[in-house]
FIGUNU-420809 format. One line per 3 residues: their letters; for each residue x, z, y of N, C-alpha, C, O. Coordinates in steps of 0.02 Angstrom, whole numbers. Layout:
N
a) X Z Y X Z Y X Z Y X Z Y ~ ... .
//
This chain:
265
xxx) 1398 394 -7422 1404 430 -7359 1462 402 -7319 1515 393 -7348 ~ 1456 389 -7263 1501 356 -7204 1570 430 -7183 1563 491 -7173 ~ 1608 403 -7184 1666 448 -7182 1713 443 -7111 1729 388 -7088 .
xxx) 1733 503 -7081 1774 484 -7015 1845 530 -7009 1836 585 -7035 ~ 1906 520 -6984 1959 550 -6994 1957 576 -6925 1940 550 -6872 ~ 1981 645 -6944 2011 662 -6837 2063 678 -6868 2073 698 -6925 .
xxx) 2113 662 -6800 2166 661 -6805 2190 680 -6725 2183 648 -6672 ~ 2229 759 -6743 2216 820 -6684 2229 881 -6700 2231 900 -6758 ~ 2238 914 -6658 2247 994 -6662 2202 1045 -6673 2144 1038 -6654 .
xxx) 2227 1116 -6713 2179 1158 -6721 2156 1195 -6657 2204 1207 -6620 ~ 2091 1219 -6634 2081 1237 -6596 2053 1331 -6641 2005 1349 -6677 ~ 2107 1362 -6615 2065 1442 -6645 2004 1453 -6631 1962 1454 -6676 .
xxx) 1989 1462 -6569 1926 1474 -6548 1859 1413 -6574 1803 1434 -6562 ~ 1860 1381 -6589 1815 1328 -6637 1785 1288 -6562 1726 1273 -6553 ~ 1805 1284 -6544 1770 1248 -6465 1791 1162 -6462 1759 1113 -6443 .
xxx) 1857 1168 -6489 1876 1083 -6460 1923 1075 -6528 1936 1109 -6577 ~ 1939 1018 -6506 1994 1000 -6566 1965 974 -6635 1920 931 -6634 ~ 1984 994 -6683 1997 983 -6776 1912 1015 -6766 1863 977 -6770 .
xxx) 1907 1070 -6757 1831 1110 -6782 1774 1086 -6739 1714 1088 -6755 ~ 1802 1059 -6675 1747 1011 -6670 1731 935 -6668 1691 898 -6639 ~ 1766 931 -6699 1760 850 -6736 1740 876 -6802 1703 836 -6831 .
xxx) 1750 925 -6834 1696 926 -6895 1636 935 -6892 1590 905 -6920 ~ 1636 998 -6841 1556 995 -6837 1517 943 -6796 1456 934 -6798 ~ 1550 918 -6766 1500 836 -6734 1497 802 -6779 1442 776 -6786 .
xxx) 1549 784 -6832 1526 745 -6864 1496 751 -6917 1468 698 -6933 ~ 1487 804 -6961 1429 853 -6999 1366 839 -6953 1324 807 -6984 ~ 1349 852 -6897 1282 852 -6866 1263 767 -6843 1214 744 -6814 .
xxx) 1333 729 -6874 1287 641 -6886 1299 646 -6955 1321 599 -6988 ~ 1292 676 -6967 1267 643 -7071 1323 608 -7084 1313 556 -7116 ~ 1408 625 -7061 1480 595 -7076 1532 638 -7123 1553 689 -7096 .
xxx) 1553 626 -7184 1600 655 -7195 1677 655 -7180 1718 610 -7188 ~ 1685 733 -7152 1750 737 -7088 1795 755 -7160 1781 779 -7215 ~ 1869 723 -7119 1928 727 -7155 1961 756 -7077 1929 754 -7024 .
xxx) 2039 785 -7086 2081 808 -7052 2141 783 -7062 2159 770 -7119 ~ 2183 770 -7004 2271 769 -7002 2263 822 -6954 2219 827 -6912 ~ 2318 867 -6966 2297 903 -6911 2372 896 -6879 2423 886 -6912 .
xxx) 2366 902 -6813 2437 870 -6780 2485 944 -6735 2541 939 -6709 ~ 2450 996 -6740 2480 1064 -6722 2415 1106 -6707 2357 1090 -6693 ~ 2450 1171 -6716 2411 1235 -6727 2406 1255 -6642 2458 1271 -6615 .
xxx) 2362 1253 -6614 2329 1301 -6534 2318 1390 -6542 2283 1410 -6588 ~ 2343 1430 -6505 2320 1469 -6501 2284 1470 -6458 2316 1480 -6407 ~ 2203 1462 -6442 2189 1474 -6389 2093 1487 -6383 2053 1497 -6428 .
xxx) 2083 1482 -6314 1996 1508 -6318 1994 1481 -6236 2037 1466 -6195 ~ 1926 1484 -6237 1884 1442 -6173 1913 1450 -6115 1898 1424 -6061 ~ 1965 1493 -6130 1994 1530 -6068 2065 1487 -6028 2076 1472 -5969 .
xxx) 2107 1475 -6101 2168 1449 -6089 2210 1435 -6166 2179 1447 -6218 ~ 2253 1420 -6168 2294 1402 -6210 2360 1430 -6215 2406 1404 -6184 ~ 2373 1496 -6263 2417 1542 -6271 2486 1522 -6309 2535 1559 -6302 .
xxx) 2489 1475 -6340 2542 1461 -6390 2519 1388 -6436 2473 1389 -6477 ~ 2560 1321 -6421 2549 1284 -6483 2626 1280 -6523 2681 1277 -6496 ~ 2614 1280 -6590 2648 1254 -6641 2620 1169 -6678 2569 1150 -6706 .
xxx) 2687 1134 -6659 2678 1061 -6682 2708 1055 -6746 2760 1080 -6765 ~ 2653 1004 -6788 2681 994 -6840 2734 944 -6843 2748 918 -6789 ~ 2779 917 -6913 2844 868 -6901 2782 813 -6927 2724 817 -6949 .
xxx) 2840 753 -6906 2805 685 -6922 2810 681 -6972 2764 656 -7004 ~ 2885 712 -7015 2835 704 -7087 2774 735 -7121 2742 701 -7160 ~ 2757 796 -7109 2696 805 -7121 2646 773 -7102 2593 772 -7133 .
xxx) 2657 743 -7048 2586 723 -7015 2579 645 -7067 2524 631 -7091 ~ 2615 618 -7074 2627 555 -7129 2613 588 -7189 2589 550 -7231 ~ 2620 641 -7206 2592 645 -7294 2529 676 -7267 2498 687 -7319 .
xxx) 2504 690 -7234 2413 708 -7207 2376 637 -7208 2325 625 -7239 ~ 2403 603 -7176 2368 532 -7169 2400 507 -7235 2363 524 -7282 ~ 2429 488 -7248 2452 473 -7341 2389 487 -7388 2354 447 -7420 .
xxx) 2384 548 -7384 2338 608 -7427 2259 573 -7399 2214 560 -7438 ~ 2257 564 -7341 2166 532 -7331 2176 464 -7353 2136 456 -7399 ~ 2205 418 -7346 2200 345 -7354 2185 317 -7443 2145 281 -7473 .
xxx) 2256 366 -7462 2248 354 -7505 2205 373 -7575 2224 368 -7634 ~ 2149 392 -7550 2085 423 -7576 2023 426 -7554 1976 414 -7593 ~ 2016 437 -7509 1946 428 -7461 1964 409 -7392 1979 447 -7347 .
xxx) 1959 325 -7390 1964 292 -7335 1903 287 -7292 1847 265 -7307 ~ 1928 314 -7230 1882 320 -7189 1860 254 -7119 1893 214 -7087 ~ 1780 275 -7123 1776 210 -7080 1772 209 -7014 1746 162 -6984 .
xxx) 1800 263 -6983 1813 262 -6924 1875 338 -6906 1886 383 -6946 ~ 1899 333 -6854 1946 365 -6852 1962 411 -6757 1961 384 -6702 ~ 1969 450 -6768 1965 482 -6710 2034 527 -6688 2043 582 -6714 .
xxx) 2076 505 -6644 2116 538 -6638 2143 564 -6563 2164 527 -6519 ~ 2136 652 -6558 2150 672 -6514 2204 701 -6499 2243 655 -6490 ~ 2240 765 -6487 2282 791 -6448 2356 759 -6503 2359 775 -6562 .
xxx) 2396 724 -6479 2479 696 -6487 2522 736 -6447 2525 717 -6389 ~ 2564 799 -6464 2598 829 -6401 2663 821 -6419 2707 861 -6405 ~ 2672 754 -6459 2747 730 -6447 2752 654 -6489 2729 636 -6544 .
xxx) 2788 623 -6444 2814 556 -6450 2820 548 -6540 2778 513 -6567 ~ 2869 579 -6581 2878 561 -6635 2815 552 -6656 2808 494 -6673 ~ 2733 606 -6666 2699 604 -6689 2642 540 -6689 2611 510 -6732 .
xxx) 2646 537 -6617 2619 465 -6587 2635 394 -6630 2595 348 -6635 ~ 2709 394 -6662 2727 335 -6689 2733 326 -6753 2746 270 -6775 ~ 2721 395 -6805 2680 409 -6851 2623 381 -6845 2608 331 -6879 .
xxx) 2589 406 -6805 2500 396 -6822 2499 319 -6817 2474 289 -6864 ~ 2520 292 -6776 2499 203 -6772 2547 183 -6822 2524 130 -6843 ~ 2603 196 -6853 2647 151 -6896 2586 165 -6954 2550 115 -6948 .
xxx) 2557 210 -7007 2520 232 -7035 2440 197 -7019 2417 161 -7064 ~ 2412 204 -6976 2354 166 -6972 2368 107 -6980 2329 74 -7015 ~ 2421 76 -6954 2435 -6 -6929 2439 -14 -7015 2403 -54 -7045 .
xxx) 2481 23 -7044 2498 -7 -7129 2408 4 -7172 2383 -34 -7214 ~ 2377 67 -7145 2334 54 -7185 2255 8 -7156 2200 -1 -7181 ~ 2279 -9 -7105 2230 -59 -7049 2154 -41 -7045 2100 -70 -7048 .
xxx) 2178 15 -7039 2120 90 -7007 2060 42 -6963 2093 0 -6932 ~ 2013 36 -6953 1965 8 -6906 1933 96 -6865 1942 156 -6873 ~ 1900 57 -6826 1877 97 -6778 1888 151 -6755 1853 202 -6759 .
xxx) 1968 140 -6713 2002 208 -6689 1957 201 -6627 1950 151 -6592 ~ 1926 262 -6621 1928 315 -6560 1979 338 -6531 2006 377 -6571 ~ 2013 337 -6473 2063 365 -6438 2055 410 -6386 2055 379 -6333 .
xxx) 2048 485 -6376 2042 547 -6334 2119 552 -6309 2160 587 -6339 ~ 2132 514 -6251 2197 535 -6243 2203 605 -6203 2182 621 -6148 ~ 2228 630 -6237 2201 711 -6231 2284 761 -6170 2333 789 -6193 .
xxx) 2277 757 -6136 2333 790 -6107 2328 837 -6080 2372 881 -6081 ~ 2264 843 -6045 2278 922 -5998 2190 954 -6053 2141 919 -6066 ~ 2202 1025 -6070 2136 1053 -6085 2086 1064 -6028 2099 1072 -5968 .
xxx) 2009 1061 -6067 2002 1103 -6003 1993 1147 -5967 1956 1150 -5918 ~ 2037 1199 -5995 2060 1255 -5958 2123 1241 -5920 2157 1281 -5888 ~ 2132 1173 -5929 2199 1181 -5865 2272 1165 -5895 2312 1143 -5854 .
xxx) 2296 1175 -5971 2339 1193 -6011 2361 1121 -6016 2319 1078 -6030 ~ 2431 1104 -6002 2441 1030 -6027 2472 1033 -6095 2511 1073 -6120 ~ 2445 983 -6116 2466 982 -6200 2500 917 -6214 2522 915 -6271 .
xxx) 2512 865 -6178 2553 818 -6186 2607 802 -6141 2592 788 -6083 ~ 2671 800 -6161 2719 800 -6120 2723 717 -6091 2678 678 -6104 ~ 2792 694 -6046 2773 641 -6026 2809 567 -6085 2789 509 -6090 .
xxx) 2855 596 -6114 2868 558 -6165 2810 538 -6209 2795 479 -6218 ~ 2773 595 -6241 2695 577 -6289 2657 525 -6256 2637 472 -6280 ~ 2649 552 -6191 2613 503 -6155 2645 420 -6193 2632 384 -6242 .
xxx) 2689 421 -6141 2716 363 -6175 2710 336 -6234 2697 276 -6240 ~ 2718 368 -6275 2736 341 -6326 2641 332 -6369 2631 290 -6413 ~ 2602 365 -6351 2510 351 -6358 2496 275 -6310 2453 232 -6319 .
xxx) 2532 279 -6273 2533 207 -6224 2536 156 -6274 2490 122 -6296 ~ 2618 154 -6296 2665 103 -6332 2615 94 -6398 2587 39 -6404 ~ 2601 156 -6457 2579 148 -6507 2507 164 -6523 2482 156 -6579 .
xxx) 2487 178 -6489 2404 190 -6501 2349 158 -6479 2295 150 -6507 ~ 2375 137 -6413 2328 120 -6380 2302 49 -6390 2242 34 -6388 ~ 2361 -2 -6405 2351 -56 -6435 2326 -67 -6509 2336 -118 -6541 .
xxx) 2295 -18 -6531 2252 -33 -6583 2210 25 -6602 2192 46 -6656 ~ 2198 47 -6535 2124 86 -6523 2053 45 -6509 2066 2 -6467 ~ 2001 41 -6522 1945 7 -6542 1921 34 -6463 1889 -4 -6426 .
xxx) 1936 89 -6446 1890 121 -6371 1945 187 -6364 1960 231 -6404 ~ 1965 173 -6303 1984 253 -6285 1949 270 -6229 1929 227 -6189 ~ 1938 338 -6222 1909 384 -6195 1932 426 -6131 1908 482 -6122 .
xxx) 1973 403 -6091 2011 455 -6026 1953 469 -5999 1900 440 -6009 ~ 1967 523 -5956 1932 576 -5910 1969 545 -5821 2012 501 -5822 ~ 1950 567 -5768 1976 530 -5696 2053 557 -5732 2089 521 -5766 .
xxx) 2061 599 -5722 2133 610 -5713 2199 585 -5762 2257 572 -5746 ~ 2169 583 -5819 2188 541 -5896 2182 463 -5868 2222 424 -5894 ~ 2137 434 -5817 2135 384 -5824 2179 354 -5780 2207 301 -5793 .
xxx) 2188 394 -5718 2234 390 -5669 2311 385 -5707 2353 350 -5678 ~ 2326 408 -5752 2385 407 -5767 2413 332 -5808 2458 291 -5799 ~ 2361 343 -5855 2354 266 -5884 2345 196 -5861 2362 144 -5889 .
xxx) 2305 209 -5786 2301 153 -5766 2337 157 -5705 2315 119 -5662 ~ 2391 194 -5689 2459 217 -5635 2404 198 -5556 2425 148 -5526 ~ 2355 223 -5530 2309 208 -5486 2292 277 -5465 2303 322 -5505 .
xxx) 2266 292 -5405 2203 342 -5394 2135 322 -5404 2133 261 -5401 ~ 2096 341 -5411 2040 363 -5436 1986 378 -5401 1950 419 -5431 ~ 1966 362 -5349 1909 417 -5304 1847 394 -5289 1816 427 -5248 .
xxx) 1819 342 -5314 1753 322 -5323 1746 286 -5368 1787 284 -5413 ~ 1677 235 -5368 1658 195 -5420 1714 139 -5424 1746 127 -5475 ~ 1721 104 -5360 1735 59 -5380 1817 52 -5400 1848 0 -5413 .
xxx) 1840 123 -5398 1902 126 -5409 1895 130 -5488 1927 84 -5515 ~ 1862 171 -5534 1839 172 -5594 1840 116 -5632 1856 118 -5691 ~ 1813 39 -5589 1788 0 -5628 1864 -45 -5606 1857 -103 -5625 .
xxx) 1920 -38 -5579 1978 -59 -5561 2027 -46 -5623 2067 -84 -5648 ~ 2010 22 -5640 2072 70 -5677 2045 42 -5730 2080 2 -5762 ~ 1951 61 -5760 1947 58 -5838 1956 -26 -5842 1949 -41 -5901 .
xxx) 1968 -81 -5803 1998 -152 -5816 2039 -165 -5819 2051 -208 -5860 ~ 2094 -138 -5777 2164 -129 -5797 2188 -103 -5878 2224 -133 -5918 ~ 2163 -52 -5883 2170 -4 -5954 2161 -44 -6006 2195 -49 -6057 .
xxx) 2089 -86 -5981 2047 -121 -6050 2116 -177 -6067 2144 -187 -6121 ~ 2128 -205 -6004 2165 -299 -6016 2240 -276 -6031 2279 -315 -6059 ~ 2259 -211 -6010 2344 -208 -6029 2351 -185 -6120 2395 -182 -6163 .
xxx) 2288 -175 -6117 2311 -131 -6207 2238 -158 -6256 2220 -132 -6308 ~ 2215 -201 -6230 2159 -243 -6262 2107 -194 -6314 2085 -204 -6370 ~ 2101 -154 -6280 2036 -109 -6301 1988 -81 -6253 1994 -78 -6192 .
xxx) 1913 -53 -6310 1874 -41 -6238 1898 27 -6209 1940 63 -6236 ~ 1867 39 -6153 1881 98 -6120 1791 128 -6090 1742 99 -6066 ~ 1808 202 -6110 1767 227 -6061 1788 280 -6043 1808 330 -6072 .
xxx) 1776 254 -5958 1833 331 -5910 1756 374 -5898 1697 363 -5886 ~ 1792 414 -5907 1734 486 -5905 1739 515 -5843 1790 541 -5820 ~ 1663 509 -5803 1651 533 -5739 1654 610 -5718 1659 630 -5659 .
xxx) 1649 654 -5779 1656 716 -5756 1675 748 -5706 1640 790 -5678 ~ 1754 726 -5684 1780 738 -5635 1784 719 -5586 1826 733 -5544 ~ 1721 666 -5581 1733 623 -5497 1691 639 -5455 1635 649 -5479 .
xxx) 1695 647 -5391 1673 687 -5334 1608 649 -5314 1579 667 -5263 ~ 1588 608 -5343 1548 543 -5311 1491 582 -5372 1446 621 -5355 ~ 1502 567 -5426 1450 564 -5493 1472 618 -5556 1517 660 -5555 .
xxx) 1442 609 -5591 1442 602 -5682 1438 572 -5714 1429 581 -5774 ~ 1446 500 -5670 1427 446 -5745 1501 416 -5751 1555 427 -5723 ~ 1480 377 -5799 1530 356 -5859 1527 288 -5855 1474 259 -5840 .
xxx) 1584 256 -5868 1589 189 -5851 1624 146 -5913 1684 142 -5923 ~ 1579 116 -5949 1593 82 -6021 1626 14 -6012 1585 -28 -5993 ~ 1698 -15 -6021 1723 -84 -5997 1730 -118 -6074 1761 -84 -6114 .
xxx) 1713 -161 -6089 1720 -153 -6150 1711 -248 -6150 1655 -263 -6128 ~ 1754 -310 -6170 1768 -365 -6180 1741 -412 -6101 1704 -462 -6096 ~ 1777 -372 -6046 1737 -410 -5986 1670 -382 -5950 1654 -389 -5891 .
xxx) 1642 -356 -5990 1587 -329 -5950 1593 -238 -5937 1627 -195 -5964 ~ 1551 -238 -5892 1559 -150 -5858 1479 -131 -5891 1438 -176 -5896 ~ 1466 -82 -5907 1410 -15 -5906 1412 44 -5895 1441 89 -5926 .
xxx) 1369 46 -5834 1386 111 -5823 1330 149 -5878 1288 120 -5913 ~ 1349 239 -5871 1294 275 -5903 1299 339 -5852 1338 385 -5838 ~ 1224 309 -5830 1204 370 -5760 1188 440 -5792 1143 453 -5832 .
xxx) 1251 495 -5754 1195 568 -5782 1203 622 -5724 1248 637 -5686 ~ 1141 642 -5735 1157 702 -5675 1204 765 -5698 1203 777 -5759 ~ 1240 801 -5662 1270 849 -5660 1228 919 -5688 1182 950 -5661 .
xxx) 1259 929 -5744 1212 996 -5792 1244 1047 -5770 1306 1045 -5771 ~ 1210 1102 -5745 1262 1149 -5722 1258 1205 -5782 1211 1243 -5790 ~ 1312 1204 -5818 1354 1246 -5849 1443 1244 -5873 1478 1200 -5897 .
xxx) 1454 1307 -5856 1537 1332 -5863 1564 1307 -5913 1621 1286 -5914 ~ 1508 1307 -5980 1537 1283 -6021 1552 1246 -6065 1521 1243 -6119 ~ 1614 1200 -6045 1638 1145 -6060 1690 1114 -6090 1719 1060 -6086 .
xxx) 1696 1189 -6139 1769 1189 -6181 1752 1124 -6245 1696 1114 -6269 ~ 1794 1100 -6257 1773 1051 -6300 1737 992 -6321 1724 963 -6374 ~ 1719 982 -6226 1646 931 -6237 1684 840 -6228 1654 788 -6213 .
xxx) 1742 847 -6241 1756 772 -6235 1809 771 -6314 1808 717 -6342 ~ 1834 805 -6334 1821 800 -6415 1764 797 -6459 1762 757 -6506 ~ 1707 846 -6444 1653 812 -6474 1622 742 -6419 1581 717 -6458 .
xxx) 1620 716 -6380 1593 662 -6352 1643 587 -6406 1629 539 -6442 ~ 1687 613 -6386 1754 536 -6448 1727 548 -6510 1709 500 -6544 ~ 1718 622 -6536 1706 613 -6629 1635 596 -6637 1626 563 -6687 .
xxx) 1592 606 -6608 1516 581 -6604 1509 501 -6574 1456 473 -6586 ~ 1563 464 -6533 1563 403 -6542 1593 370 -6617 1575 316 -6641 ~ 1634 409 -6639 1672 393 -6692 1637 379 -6748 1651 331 -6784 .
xxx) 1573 434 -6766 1527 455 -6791 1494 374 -6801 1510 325 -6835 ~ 1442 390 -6752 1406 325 -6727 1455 244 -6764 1430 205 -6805 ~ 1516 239 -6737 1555 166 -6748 1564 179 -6838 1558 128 -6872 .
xxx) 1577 238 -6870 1563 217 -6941 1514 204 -6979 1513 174 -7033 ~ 1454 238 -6934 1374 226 -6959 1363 154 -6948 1308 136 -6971 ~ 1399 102 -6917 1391 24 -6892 1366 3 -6831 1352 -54 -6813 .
xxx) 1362 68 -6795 1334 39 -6718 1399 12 -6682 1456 32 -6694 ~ 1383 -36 -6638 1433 -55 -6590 1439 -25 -6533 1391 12 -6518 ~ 1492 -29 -6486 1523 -3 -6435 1481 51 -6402 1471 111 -6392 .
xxx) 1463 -8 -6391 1388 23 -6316 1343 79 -6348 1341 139 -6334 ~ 1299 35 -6405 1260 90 -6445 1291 158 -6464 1259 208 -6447 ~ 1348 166 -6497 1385 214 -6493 1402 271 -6464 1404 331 -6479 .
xxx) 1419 227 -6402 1454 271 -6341 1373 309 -6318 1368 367 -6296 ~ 1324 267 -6328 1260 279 -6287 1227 346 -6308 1215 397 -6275 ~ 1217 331 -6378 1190 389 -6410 1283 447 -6436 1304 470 -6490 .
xxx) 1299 448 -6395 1341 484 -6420 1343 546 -6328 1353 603 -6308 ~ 1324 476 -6307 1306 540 -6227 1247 566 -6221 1234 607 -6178 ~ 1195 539 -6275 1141 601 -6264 1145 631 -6316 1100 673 -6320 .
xxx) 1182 629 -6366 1216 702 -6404 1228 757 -6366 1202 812 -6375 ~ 1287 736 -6307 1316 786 -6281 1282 818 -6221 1294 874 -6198 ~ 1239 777 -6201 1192 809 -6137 1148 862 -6179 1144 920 -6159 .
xxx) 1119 844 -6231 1079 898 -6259 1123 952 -6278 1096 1007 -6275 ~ 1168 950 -6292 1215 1016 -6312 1218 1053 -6269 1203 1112 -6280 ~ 1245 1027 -6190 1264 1063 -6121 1180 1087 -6102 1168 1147 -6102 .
xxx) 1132 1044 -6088 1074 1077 -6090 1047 1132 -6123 1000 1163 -6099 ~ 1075 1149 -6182 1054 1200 -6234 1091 1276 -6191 1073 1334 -6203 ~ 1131 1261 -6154 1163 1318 -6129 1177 1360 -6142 1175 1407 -6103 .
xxx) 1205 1369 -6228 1226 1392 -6254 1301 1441 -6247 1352 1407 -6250 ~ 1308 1506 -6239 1342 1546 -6193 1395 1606 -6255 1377 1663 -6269 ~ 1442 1580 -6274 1493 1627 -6330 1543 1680 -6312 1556 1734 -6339 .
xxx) 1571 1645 -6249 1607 1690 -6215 1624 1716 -6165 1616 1688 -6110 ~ 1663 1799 -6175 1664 1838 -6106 1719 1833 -6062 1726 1875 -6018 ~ 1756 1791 -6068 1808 1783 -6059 1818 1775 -5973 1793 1723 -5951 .
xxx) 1848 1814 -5928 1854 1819 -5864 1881 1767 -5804 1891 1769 -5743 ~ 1885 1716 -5864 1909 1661 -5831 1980 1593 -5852 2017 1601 -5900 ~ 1983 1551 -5820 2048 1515 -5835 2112 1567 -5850 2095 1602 -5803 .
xxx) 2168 1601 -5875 2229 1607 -5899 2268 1591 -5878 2258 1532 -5863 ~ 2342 1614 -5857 2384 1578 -5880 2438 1623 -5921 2472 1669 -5898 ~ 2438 1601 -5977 2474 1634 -6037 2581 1593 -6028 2634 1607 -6056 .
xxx) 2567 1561 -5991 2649 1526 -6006 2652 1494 -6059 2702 1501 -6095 ~ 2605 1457 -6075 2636 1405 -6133 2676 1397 -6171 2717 1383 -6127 ~ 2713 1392 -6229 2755 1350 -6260 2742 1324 -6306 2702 1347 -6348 .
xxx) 2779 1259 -6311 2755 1226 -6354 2807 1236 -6432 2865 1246 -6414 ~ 2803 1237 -6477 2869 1234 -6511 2848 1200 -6594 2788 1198 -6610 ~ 2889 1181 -6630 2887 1137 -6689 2913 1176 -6738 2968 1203 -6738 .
xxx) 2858 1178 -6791 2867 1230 -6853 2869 1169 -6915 2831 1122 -6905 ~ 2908 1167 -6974 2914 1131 -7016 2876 1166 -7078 2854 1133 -7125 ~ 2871 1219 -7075 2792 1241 -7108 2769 1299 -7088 2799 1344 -7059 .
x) 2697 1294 -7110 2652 1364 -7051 2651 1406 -7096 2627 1462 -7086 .
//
């Protein structure tokens, strides 16, 4: 059986994060492992409270998978601090992890930012250069590729920039662009797009953690980039089509955030 690591935060409400990278990758026939990188309090709504774990824990989590069930692809989302960021790549780099997935994960989407601007940085410096494909959204991508964003051909500007400064593929995720929904795959020089129409439903908690762990999925089963990424977007269109409806929740939140670091939970 083909095996995949996420590497990411708990999400309470089971929508995004750690619980859904298990269950995407349970529904490709993958056995999921965890680092988990801090505890979320939160639901479709907003994000009430995170607790971060220390880098040394997060180094004896990844310690604890490698050194027992090495996995063949690797998925890693929410980093909400610099130390943790240089953990995860000193650790992959020693155990020469193949097929990172990269969700650079900063704002939820309920709105909640979860990566400060140092993390940023420091997912720049150590991750990104030995990510196999990362995954930004317009606004994730805007930051990464220090540009605005407001049509196609700005897309195919940023995800080339992204691809040639940190030599991995990229696919910037159209969700948020005023033009489309599609998705734009840059991956060794060449562009693909992947055309989709706009599904109308609210709910969209979690759908770009499972979209990275279902490519992740796919890259340990042996498909390449494209194939991957491909069938990993009509995973997720069928999910949003299913319109599947959990909660009552009155809307976006704002709870006041904090973030804070617990040395055990």
């Amino acid at each position: 059986m083909k095996t995949a690591l996420s590497i990411a935060g708990s999400d309470s409400s089971g929508g995004a994060g750690i619980q859904a990278d298990i269950k995407t990758m349970i529904m490709h026939d993958v056995y999921a492992m965890t680092a988990i990188t801090a505890l979320t309090a939160q639901n479709t709504t907003g994000v009430r409270d995170i607790s971060i774990v220390t880098p040394e824990f997060l180094k004896e989590e990844l310690d604890a998978v490698f050194e027992d069930i090495f996995p063949d692809a690797v998925k890693i989302g929410m980093i909400g601090e610099a130390s943790l960021a240089k953990v995860a790549g000193e650790r992959l780099n020693y155990y020469n992890a193949r097929n990172i997935v990269l969700d650079p994960v900063m704002v939820a989407t309920s709105g909640s930012t979860l990566s400060g601007d140092r993390a940023v940085s420091a997912i720049k410096k150590e991750l990104m250069p030995i990510s196999t494909l990362v995954t930004p959204n317009i606004p994730e991508g805007e930051v990464l590729s220090e540009m605005k964003i407001e049509n196609s051909k700005d897309m195919e500007k940023a995800a080339e920039y992204i691809g040639k400064t940190y030599s991995c593929a990229v696919l910037l995720k159209g969700g948020h662009s005023i033009e489309n929904t599609s998705d734009l795959l840059y991956d060794k020089g060449e562009f693909t797009w992947f055309f989709g129409e706009r599904i109308d439903n609210p709910n969209t908690h979690g759908t770009g953690c499972t979209l990275s762990s279902a490519i992740a999925s796919n890259l340990a089963k042996g498909m390449d980039v494209k194939a991957a990424v491909k069938n990993a977007k009509n995973f997720i269109s069928e999910i949003l089509k299913s319109d599947l409806n959990l909660g009552k929740g009155p809307g976006p939140l704002d709870h006041g955030v904090k973030i804070r670091r617990k040395s055990r939970f």
